[in-house]
C-alpha positions, 0 to 999 in steps of 0.5 A: 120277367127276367131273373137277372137282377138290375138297379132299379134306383141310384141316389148320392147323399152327403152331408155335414149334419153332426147326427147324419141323416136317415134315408126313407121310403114311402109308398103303397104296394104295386096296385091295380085298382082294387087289387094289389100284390103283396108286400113281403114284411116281417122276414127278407125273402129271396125271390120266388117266382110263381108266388106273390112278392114286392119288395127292395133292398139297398147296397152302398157305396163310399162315404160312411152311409149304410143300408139299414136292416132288413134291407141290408141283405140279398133278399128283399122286403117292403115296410113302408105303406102309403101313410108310414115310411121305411127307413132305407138307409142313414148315417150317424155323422158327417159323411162324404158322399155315399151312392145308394143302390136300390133294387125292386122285386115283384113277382106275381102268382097265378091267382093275382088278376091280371092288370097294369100294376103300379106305385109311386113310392117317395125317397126322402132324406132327412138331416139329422141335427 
């Protein structure tokens, strides 16, 4: 692994919606077959190699988005699952573009198995009328 941090995903979102919108991500942990690593919920954790973590967090810049809590921080989380989404980040009115940076962390323990682990997490924006 490599501690210099990376953008993982970049997305620009506008719109002219008169309640703005809401940007949600949805998506199991990092899995290999039946194994998994797990997703930090609760409280944003800065990252701590040798110990089990997957999780994001977001930076904005332009137009009047935001990142939402707890994404909002230098440490990272993941709420969603493969059934509920987390929302990332919104606007509560018209915004001209706002650029969204996300940054993903996963870091594994000694006791995880070994394996090719993967996920497929989906961004969906939502106008909000």
């Amino acid at each position: 692994g490599s501690p210099t941090e990376t953008p993982a995903q970049t997305m620009s979102v506008e719109t002219n919606a008169l309640n703005g919108y809401t940007l949600n991500v949805q998506g199991a942990t990092l899995t290999s077959g039946p194994n998994t690593i797990a997703a930090i919920t609760g409280t944003p954790q800065a990252p701590n190699p040798g110990s089990e973590q997957f999780g994001l967090r977001g930076t904005v810049s332009g137009g009047s988005g935001t990142v939402s809590a707890p994404y909002n921080t230098a440490n990272y989380i993941y709420e969603g699952t493969s059934v509920a989404t987390s929302t990332v980040a919104g606007a509560t009115g018209p915004s001209a573009p706002s650029t969204f940076t996300l940054y993903y962390l996963a870091n594994i323990s000694a006791s995880v198995v070994l394996g090719d682990y993967t996920t497929m997490l989906t961004s969906t924006v939502v106008a909000n009328f």
